[in-house]
VOGU-3710 file (C-alpha; in Angstrom, 3 decimals, decimal comma):
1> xxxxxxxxxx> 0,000/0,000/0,000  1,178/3,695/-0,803  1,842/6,270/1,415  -0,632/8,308/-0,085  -3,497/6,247/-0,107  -2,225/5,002/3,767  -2,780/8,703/4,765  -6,449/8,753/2,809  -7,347/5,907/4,142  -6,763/6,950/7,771
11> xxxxxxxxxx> -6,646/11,060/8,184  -10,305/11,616/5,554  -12,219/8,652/8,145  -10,996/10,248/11,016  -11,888/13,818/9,989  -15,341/12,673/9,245  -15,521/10,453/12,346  -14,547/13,065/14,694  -17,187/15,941/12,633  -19,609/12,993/13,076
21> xxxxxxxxxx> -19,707/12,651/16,682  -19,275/16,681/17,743  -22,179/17,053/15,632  -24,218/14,354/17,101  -23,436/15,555/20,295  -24,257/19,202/19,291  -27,693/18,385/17,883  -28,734/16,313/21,204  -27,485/19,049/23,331  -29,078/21,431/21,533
31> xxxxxxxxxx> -32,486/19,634/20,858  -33,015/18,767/24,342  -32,515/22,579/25,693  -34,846/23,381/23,178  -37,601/21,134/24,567  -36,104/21,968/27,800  -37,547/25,628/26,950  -40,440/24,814/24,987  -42,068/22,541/27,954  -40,613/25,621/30,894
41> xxxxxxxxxx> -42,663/28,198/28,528  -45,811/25,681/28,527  -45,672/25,040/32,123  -45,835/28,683/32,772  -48,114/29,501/31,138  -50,199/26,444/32,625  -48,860/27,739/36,438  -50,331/31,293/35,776  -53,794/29,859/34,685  -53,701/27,781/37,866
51> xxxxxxxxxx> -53,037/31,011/40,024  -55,537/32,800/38,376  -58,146/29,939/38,742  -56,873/29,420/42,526  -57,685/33,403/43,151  -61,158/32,892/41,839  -63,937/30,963/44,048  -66,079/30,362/41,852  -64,511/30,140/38,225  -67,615/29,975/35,872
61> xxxxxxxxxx> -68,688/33,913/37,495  -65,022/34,976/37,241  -64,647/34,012/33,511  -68,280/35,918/32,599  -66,872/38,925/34,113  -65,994/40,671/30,713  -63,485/42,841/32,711  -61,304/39,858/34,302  -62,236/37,991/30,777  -60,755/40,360/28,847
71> xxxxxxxxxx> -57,294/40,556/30,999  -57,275/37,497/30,603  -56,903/36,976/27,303  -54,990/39,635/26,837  -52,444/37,777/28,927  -52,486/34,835/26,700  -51,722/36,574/23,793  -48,806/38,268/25,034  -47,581/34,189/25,291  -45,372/33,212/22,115
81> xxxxxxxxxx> -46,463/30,467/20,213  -49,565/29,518/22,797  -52,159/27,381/20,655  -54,430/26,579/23,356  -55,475/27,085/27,112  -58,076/24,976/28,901  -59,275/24,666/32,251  -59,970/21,305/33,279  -62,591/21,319/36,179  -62,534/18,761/39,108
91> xxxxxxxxxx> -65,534/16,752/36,935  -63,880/16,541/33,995  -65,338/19,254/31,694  -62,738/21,455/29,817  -63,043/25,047/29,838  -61,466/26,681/27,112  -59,657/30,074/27,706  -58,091/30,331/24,382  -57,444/28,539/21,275  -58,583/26,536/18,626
101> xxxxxxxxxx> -60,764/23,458/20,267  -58,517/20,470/20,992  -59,274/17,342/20,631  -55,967/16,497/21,845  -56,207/16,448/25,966  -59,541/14,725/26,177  -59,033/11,681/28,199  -55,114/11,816/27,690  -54,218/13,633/30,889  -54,996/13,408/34,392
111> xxxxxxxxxx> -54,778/15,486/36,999  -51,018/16,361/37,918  -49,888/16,459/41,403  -47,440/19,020/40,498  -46,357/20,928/37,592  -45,088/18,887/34,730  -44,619/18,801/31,222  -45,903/15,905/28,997  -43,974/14,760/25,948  -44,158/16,822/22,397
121> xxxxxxxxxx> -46,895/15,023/20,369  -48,852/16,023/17,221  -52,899/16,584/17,669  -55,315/15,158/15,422  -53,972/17,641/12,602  -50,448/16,735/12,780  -49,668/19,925/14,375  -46,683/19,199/17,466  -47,496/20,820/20,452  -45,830/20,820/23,882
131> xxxxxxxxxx> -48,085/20,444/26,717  -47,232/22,295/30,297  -50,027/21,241/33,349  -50,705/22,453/36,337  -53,143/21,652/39,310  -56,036/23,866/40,537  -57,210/23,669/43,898  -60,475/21,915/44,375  -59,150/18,863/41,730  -59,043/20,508/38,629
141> xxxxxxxxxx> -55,804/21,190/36,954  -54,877/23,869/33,522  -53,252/22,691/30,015  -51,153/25,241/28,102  -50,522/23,982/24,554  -47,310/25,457/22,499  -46,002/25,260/19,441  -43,647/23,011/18,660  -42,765/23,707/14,753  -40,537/26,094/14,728
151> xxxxxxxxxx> -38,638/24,250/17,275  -38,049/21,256/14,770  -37,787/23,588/11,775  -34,725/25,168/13,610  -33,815/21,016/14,575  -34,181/21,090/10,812  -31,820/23,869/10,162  -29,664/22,454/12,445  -29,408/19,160/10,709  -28,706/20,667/7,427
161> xxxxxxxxxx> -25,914/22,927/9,348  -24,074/19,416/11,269  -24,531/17,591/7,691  -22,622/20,812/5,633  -19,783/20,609/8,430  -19,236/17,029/8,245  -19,008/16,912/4,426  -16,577/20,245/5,088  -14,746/18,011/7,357  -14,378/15,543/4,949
171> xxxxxxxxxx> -13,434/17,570/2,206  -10,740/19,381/4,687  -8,873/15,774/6,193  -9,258/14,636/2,205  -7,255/17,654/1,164  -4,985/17,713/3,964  -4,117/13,866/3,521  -3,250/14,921/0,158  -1,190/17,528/1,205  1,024/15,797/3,608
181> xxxxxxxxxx> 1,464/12,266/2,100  2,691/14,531/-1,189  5,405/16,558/1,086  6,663/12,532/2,653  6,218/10,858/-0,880  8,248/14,041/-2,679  10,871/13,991/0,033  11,236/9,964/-0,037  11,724/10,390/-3,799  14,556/13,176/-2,856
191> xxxxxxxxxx> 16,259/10,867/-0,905  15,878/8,062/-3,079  17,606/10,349/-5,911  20,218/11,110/-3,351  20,563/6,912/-2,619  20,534/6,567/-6,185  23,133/9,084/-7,023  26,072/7,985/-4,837  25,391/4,561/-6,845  26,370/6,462/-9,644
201> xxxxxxxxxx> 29,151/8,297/-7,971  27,457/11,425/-8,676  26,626/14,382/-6,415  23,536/14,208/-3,824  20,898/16,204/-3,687  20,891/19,372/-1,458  19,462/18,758/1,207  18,235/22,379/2,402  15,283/22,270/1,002  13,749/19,261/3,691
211> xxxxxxxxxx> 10,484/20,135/5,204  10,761/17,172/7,587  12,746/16,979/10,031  13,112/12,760/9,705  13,513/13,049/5,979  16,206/15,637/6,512  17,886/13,470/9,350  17,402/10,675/6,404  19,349/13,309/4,328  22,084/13,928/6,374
221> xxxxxxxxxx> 22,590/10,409/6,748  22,809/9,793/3,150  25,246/12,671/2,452  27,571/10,972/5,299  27,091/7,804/3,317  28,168/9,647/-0,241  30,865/11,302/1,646  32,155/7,808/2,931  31,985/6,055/0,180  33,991/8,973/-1,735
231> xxxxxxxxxx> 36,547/8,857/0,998  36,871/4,730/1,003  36,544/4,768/-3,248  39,802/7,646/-2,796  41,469/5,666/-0,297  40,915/2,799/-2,634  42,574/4,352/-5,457  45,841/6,236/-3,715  46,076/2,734/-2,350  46,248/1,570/-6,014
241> xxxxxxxxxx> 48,348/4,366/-7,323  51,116/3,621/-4,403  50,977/-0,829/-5,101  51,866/0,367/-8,560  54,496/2,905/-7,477  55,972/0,237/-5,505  55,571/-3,001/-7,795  58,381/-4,463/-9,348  59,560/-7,840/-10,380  60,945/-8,660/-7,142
251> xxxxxxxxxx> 57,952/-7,763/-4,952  55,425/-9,685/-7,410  57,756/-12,884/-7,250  57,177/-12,788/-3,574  53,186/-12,449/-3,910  53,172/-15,407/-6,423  55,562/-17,474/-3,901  52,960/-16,816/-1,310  50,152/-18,760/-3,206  52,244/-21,034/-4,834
261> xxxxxxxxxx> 54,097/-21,959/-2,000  51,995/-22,204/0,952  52,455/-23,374/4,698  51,994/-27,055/4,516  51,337/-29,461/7,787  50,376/-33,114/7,005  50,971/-36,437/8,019  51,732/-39,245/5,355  53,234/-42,562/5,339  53,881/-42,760/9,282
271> xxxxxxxxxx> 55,508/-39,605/9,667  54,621/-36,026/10,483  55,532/-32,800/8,175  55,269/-28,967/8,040  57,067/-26,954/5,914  57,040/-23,002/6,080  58,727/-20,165/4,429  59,676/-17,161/7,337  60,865/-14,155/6,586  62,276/-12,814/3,428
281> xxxxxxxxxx> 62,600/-16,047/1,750  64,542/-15,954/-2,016  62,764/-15,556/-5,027  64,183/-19,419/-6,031  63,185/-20,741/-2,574  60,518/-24,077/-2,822  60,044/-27,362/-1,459  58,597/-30,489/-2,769  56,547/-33,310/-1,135  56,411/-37,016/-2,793
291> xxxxxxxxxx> 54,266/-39,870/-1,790  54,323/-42,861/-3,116  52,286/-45,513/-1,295  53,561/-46,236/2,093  56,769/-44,360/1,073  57,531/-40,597/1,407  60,250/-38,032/0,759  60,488/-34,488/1,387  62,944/-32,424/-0,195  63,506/-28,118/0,382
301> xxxxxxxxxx> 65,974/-26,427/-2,139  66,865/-22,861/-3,875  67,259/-21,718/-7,048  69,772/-19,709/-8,885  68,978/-17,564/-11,962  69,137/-13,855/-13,377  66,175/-12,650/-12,585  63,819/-12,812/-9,527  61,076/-14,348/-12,202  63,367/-16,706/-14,095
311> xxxxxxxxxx> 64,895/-17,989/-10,144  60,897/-18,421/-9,529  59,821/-20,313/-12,438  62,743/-22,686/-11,981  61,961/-23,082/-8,650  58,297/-23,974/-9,772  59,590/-26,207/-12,271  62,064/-28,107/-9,844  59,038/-28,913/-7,133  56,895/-30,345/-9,878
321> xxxxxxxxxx> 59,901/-32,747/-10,990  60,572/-33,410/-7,545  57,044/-34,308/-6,566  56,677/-36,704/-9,795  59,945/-38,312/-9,835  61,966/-37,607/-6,484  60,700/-41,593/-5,746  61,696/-43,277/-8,911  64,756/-45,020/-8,138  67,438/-43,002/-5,771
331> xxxxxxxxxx> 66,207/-40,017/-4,482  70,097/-38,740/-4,403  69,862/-39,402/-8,521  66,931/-36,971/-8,811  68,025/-34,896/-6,494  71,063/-34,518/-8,725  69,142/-34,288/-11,777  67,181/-30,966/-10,456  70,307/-29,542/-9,510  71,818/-29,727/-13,070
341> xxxxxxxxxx> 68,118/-29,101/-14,975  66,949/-25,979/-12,850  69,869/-24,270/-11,444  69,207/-25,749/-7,894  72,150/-23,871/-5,577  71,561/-25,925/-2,704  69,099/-28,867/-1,780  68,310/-30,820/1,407  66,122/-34,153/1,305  64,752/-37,106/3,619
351> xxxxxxxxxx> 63,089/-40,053/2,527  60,851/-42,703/4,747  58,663/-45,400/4,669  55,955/-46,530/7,145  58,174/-49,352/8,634  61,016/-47,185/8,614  59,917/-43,934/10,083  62,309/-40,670/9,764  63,763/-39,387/13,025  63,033/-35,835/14,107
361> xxxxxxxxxx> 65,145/-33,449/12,454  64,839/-30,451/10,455  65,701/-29,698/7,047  66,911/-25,823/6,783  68,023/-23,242/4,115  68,216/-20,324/6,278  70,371/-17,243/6,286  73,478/-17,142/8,402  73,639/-19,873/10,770  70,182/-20,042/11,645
371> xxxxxxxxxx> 70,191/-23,508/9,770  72,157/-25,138/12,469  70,525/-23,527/15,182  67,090/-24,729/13,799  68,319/-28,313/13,595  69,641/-28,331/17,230  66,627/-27,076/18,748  64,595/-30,014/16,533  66,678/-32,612/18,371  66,030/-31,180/21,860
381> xxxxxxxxxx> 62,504/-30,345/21,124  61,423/-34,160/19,835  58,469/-33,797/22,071  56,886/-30,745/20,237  54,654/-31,217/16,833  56,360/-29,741/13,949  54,229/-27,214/13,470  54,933/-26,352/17,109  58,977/-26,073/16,364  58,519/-24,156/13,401
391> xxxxxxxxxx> 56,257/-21,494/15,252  59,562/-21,481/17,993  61,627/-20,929/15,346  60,266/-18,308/13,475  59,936/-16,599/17,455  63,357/-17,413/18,504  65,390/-17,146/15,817  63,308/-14,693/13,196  65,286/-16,368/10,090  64,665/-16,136/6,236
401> xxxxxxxxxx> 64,387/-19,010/3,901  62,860/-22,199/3,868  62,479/-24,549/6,964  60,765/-27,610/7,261  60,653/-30,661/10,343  59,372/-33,794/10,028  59,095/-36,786/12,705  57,361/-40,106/13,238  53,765/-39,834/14,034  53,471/-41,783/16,560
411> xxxxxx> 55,726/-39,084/18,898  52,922/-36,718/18,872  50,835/-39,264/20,627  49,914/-37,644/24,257  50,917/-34,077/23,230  48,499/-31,249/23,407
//
C-alpha cells in the first residue's frame, strides 16, 4: 500500500468520524434545551392559569366577568407560540380560555400532582405541540398547549448545518491527507535520488530544502554515506596508485611465492611434516613433497637464476619434478638431476617409509647460521609437533628461507 493512499485511508475517516460525533453531540445538546424551553414556557403559562383559577372561588362567574375575561386573554396573547389554554374542572369538563378546540387532551391527561410537562406530540392535525399542566385547587388542573414547529424547523436547520460541516470536514482531512502524504512521498523520492546518485558516484541532492525533520535526518545520513563512500573509493585508489608505485619484479615474485608456496602441515606414510617459508625467503626458494604408497620423501631447495622471475619459475619447475619423480629409483639421482636441470644452488632431502619412520630433524636453508641452530633445537625439542617447532623458530630465531621438520607420528601421541 502507498503512502498516499495510507494517509487517505486513515486522516479523511478520522476527519469525518470526529465531525460525526461533535455534531451528534451538538444536535442532542441542543435539541433537548430546546424542549427543555419549549415545555418551561408551557408550564408557565399552565402555572399562571392555575393562580388565576386558585384566586377565583367560583370560576364559571369569574370568567363571565368581561373585565377579568378580557385581561385574561390579553395575557395569553402576550404568550409566544400559545395554541391553546383549557381549564380542566374537578368533573372533567374542559373550559377553554383560548385557542382553537382540541381534541388532543380529552381523556389523555390526568390530573397532575405538580407541575409537569408531557412529551411533544402532534394533535389530530399533525400539528406538534408541547403540553405544560398544572393543578387547581379543588381537583381541577390547567393545560397550556405550544407550538412546537418552529422548534423542529430550527432542529431542521440544524441538521442541514451538522450535515454541511461534516461533508466540510471531509473535504478538509481529504485535502490535507493529500497535502502531507505529497510533502513525505516528494521527500522519499529526494532521498531516493540522493541513494541513487552515490550509486552512480554522482553528487547528492541538497538537502536544504527538507520540510521534515526525519527526511532531513534521512538526508544527512545519506550525504555521510556519499561522503564515505567517496573517501573509502579515494582511499581505494591512492592505495592503487602507491601498489603500482611500488611493484616491481621482485615484490610480485614474492606475492606469487605466497600462493604457490603455501604453509603445509600433514601427516603421510607414518611420519609427520610442516614446511614453512619465514621471513624474506629468495625468489628461487621451494620445497617439494612425494608420496608414493607407504613411502615418502620431502625435499627443500633454492634456485639460482638472473632474474627474480626466471629464479621463480625454476623453482616452480624443480618442485613439480621433484614431486613426480623424487621416488623413482634413488632419491640422491633426482636430487642430482634438479640440480643440473633448474639451477638448484643448494638442496636438502629425507626419505621414509611406514616401517622405517624418519627421526626428528629439520631440514633448513636459512640465512646465516640459523640452519644449524634450527636443527639443534629439533633434536632437543622431539616432544613438540612440527608445526609447534617451526612457530619457535620463526619466534626465537626470526630467520629467512625455507624450513621444514618432520618426525614419526606416533611421537605426537599424548601431546596437546
Amino acid at each position: 500500500m502507498s503512502i498516499r493512499r495510507t494517509f487517505l485511508l486513515l486522516i479523511a475517516p478520522l476527519f469525518l468520524l470526529l465531525a460525526g460525533v461533535n455534531g451528534a453531540l451538538l444536535y442532542v445538546w441542543e435539541r433537548a434545551e430546546a424542549e427543555r424551553g419549549l415545555a418551561n414556557q408551557a408550564i408557565a403559562a399552565a402555572v399562571t392559569t392555575a393562580a388565576f383559577a386558585d384566586a377565583s372561588d367560583d370560576l364559571a362567574r369569574a370568567l363571565s366577568d368581561p373585565v377579568r375575561a378580557a385581561s385574561l386573554r390579553d395575557a395569553v396573547g402576550r404568550v409566544e407560540g400559545l395554541r391553546g389554554l383549557y381549564i380542566v374542572t374537578p368533573g372533567g369538563e374542559p373550559v377553554q380560555i383560548a385557542g382553537r378546540p382540541s381534541t388532543f387532551w380529552r381523556g389523555k391527561f390526568a390530573a397532575p400532582r405538580a407541575p409537569m410537562a408531557a412529551p411533544i406530540r402532534a394533535d389530530a392535525s399533525g400539528l406538534r405541540l408541547a403540553t405544560g399542566l398544572a393543578p387547581v385547587a379543588g381537583g381541577g388542573f390547567v393545560i397550556a398547549q405550544i407550538d412546537a414547529e418552529p422548534l423542529f424547523a430550527e432542529v431542521k436547520t440544524l441538521q442541514r448545518l451538522i450535515a454541511a460541516v461534516v461533508v466540510a470536514a471531509g473535504v478538509i482531512g481529504l485535502v490535507l491527507a493529500l497535502v502531507i502524504a505529497r510533502i513525505i512521498v516528494g521527500e522519499l523520492a529526494r532521498n531516493s535520488a540522493a541513494i541513487a546518485a552515490i550509486r552512480a558516484d554522482a553528487e547528492a541532492e541538497n538537502i536544504e530544502g527538507f520540510a521534515i525533520r526525519e527526511t532531513r535526518d534521512l538526508a544527512l545520513a545519506v550525504r555521510l554515506m556519499q561522503t564515505s563512500v567517496a573517501g573509502r573509493l579515494a582511499r581505494g585508489r591512492h592505495e592503487l596508485a602507491r601498489r603500482d608505485r611500488e611493484r616491481n619484479e621482485a615484490v610480485s615474485v614474492a606475492a606469487h611465492r605466497e600462493a604457490a608456496f603455501p604453509p603445509l602441515a600433514t601427516t603421510v606414510a607414518g611420519a609427520s611434516v610442516a614446511v614453512r617459508m619465514p621471513g624474506a625467503a629468495p625468489a628461487g626458494g621451494f620445497y617439494a613433497l612425494c608420496v608414493d604408497g607407504d613411502r615418502g620423501a620431502l625435499a627443500v631447495g633454492d634456485c639460482a637464476g638472473d632474474t627474480p622471475a626466471a629464479v621463480h619459475a625454476q623453482a616452480l619447475a624443480a618442485r613439480r619434478f621433484l614431486e613426480r619423480r623424487m621416488l623413482d629409483g634413488a632419491v640422491e639421482a633426482r636430487a642430482a638431476q634438479a640440480q643440473a636441470a633448474f639451477g638448484v644452488e643448494r638442496i636438502a632431502w629425507v626419505e621414509w617409509s611406514v616401517g622405517n619412520p624418519p627421526p626428528a630433524q629439520a631440514l633448513a636453508l636459512l640465512d646465516g647460521d640459523h640452519a644449524d641452530r634450527a636443527a639443534a633445537y629439533v633434536a632437543r625439542a622431539a616432544g613438540l609437533t612440527p608445526e609447534a617447532a617451526i612457530d619457535d623458530l620463526a619466534t626465537l630465531l626470526r630467520p629467512s628461507g625455507v624450513v621444514a621438520v618432520v618426525q614419526p607420528a606416533s611421537a605426537e601421541v599424548g601431546q596437546g
